[in-house]
N, C-alpha and C positions, 0 to 999 in steps of 0.2 A: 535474611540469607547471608549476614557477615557470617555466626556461625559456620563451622565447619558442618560439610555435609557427607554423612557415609551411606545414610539411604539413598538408592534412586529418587531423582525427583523431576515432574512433568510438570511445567510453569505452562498456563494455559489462559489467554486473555489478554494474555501483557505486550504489545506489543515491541516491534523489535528493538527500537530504540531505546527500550526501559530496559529488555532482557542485556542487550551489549553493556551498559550502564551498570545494570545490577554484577552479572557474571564478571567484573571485574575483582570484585572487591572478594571473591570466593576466596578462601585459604587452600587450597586443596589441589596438588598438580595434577586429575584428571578427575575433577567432577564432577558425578554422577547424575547429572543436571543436562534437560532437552527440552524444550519448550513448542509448543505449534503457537505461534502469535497470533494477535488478533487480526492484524492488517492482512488483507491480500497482498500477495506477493505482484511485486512493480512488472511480471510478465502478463501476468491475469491482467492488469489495468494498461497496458499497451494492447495487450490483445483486442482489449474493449474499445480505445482508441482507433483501432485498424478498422476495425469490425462498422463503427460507427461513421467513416467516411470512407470506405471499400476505396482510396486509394493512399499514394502518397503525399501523406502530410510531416510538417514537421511538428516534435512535441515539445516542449520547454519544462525545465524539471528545473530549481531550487532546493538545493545540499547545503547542508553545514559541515563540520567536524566532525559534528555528532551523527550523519547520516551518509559521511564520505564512503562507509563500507555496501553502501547501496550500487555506485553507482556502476561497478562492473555487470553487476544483475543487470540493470538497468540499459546497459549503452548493447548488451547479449540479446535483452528480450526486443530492444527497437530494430537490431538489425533481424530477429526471426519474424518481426512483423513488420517489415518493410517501410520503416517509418524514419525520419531526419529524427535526430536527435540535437539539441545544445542543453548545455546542463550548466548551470551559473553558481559558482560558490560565492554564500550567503558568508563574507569575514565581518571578525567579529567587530571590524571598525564602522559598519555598513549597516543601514535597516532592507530592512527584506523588502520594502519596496522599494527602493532605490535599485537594490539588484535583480527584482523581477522588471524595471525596466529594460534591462539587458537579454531579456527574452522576446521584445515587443513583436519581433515578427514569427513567432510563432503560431501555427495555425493553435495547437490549445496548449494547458499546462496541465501536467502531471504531480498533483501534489503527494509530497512523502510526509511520513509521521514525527514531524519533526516540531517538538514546539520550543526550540530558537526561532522558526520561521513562522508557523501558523499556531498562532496564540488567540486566545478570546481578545486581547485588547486591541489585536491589528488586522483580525478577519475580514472584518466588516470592509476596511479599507482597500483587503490585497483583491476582495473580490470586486468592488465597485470599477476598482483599476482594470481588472481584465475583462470584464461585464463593457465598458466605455470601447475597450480593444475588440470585441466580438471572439471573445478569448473564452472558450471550453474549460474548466476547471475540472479535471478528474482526481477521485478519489479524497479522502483516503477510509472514509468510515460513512455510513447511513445519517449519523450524527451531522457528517459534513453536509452531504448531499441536502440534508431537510435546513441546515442554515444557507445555500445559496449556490453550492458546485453542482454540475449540471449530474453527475452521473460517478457509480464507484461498482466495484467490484467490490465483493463480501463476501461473507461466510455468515452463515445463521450458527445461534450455541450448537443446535441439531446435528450441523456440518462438523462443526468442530468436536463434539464427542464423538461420531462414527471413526474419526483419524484417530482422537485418543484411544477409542478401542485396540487401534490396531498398532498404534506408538506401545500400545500398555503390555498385548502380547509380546515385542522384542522387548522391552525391558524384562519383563518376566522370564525371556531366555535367556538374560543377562547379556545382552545388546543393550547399549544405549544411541539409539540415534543422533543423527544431528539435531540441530533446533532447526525447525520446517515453517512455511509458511502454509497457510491453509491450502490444502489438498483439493479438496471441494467448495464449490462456490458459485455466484448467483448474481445480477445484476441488480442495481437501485438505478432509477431514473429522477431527476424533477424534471416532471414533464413541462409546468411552467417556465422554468430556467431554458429549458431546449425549444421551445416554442417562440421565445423571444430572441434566441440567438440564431434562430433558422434552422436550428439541425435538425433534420428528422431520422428518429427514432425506432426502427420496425420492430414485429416481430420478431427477427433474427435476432437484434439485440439485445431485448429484452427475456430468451431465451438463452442469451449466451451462459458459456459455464460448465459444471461439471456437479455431478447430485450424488450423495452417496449411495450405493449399493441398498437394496433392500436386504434386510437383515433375517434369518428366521427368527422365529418364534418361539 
């Protein structure tokens, strides 16, 4: 994507942190480039939050530099779902668990797609950390969820092509949208992870979400 871009183009999969990353490096002062990420968007996984403790709690979120454009989303969607917010920037002189101690009294954490923070060689550690705390880890992928977070908000490919249909028609009108977070989406639980930490899990939240439209045929 250094190349300069004259066709429309719909980046699909990647999430947002690679697209901010990537869309830098573009040559082109208004390029024709939108993307639906692969992450749920940080309202969907507050929402889920709420959802899962039907009161107020507070939720712990770790940022970097590279994820500082999150946190306005972020600090919007805990006040529409009634939830305490503290949000800890991860600097670069600092390991990410040293500054997720700076969350300890948080009822859970909100993790973002950030791998300065949540990398394969220090997972293991930041969840053992909040697993000792009785600490909820939410989000950020299915992938997380099955290594050890209790629960995520997602999008199936399914989800995501029904958006791209509908990203593909304004392009085709020569609309380019914004770069979106998935529109549609769906709940992951471990229910071992939530069974150990006491949370229980209903229906309601295992339903929570938004489905696409059935389509004709």
């Amino acid at each position: 994507m250094e190349a300069d871009l004259d066709a429309p183009t719909i980046a699909l999969f990647t999430s947002s942190p690679v697209y901010m990353e990537i869309s830098k490096t573009l040559r082109v002062k208004r390029p024709a480039v939108t993307a639906i990420y692969a992450e749920a968007s940080p309202i969907h996984q507050l929402q889920l939050i709420s959802k899962l403790y039907n009161r107020r709690v507070s939720v712990g979120v770790l940022t970097s530099e590279a994820t500082e454009y999150l946190e306005p989303l972020i600090r919007s969607g805990a006040r529409s779902a009634n939830l305490e917010l503290e949000i800890a920037r991860v600097e670069s002189f600092e390991s990410a668990s040293r500054a997720l101690m700076r969350l300890s009294l948080a009822t859970a954490i909100l993790a973002v797609p950030d791998s300065t923070i949540y990398a394969p060689s220090n997972l293991r550690n930041l969840l053992e950390s909040t697993y000792r705390r009785s600490q909820p880890v939410i989000g950020f992928s299915t992938s997380l969820v099955n290594a050890g977070t209790m629960a995520t908000a997602y999008s199936t490919i399914e989800d995501t092509l029904a958006q791209f249909d509908d990203v593909l028609e304004l392009v085709a009108s020569g609309r380019i949208p914004d770069p979106q977070f998935p529109r549609y989406w769906r709940v992951a639980v471990n229910e071992n992870v939530a069974r150990s930490l006491n949370v229980i899990v209903d229906d309601d939240v295992r339903s929570l979400g938004e489905r696409p439209p059935e389509r004709p045929r």
